[in-house]
C-alpha positions in Angstrom: 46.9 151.2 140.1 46.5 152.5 136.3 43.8 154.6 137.1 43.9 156.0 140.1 43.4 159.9 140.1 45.8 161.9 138.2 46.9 159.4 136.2 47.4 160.3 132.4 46.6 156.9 130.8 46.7 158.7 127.4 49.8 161.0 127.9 52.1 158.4 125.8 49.5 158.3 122.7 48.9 161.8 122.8 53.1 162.2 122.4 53.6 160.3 119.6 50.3 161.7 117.7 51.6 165.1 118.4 55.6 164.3 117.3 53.6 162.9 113.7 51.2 166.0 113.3 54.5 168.2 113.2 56.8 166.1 111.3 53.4 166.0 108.8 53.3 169.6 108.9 57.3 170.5 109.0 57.2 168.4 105.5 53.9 170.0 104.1 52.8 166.2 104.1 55.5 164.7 102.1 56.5 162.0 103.8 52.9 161.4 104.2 52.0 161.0 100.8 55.2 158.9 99.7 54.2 156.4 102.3 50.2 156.3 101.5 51.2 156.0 97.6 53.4 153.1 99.0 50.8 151.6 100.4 48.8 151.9 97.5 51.6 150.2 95.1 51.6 147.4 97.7 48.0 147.2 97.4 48.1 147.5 93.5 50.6 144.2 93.8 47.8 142.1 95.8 49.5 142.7 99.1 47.4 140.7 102.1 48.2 143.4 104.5 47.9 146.5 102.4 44.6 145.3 101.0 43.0 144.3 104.7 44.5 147.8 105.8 42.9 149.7 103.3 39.7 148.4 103.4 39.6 148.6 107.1 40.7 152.3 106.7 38.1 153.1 104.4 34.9 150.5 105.2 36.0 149.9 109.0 36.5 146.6 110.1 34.2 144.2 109.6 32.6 143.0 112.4 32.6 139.3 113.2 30.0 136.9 112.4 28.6 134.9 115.3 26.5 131.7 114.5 23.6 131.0 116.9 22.2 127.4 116.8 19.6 126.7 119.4 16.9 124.5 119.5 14.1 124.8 121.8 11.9 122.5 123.1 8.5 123.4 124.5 5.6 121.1 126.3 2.4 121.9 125.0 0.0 120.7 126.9 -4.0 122.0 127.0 -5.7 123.0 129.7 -8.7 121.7 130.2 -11.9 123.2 129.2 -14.2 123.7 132.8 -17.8 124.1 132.6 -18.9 126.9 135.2 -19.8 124.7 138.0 -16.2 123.1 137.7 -14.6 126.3 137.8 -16.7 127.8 140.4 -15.6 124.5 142.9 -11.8 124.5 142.2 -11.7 128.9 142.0 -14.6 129.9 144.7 -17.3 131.5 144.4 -16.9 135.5 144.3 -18.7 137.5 145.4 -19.1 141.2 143.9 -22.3 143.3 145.8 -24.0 145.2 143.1 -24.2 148.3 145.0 -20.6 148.0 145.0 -20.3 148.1 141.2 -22.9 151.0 141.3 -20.4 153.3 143.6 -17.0 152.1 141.5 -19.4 153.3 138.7 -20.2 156.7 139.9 -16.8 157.3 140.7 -15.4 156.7 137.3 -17.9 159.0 136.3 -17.0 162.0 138.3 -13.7 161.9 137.3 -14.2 161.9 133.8 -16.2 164.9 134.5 -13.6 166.8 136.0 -11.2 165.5 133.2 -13.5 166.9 130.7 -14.3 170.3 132.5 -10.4 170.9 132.9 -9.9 170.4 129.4 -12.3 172.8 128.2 -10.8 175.4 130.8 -7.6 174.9 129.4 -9.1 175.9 125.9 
């Protein structure tokens, strides 16, 4: 299995970038240069594969255009307008107990007491 504990998937890249950093540095970059100035005379000379190099080198590589056509279709349909005796027979009547309201009121009003006298402790 590639990558199963242990395994050094990167061992082979790491090699050969290692053998190039010291034959770069052996050289003080010689051969380096004489191989990016070739590539720049093959550029100069309208190379395909020099030019696509360099600008990927320099811009990055373009990423690829992906052309989305999609048509939707929607029903639109309006709902009909109920008067309140229509809506009350299909929906029910509910029923809310004012003194119920009342106690949900006082409620939300004690909290925001507490809520107001923690933030002028915290002052």
């Amino acid at each position: 299995m590639p990558f199963q504990p242990g395994h050094d998937i990167n061992r082979k890249s790491r090699l050969i970038h290692g053998t190039i950093k010291r034959a770069v540095l052996a050289e003080d970059g010689a051969r380096l240069r004489a191989g990016i100035e070739k590539m720049l005379d093959l550029f100069a000379e309208g190379d395909p594969f020099a030019m696509i190099y360099i600008r990927d080198t320099l811009d990055g590589k373009p990423t690829q255009a992906v052309e989305i056509e999609q048509t939707i279709n929607s029903i639109q349909t309006e709902r009909p307008k109920l008067t309140a005796d229509q809506w009350l027979t299909q929906h029910g009547v509910i029923d809310v107990i004012p003194q119920q309201i009342n106690e949900l009121a006082d409620k939300r009003a004690e909290k925001e007491c507490l809520v107001e006298a923690t933030l002028v402790k915290a002052e």
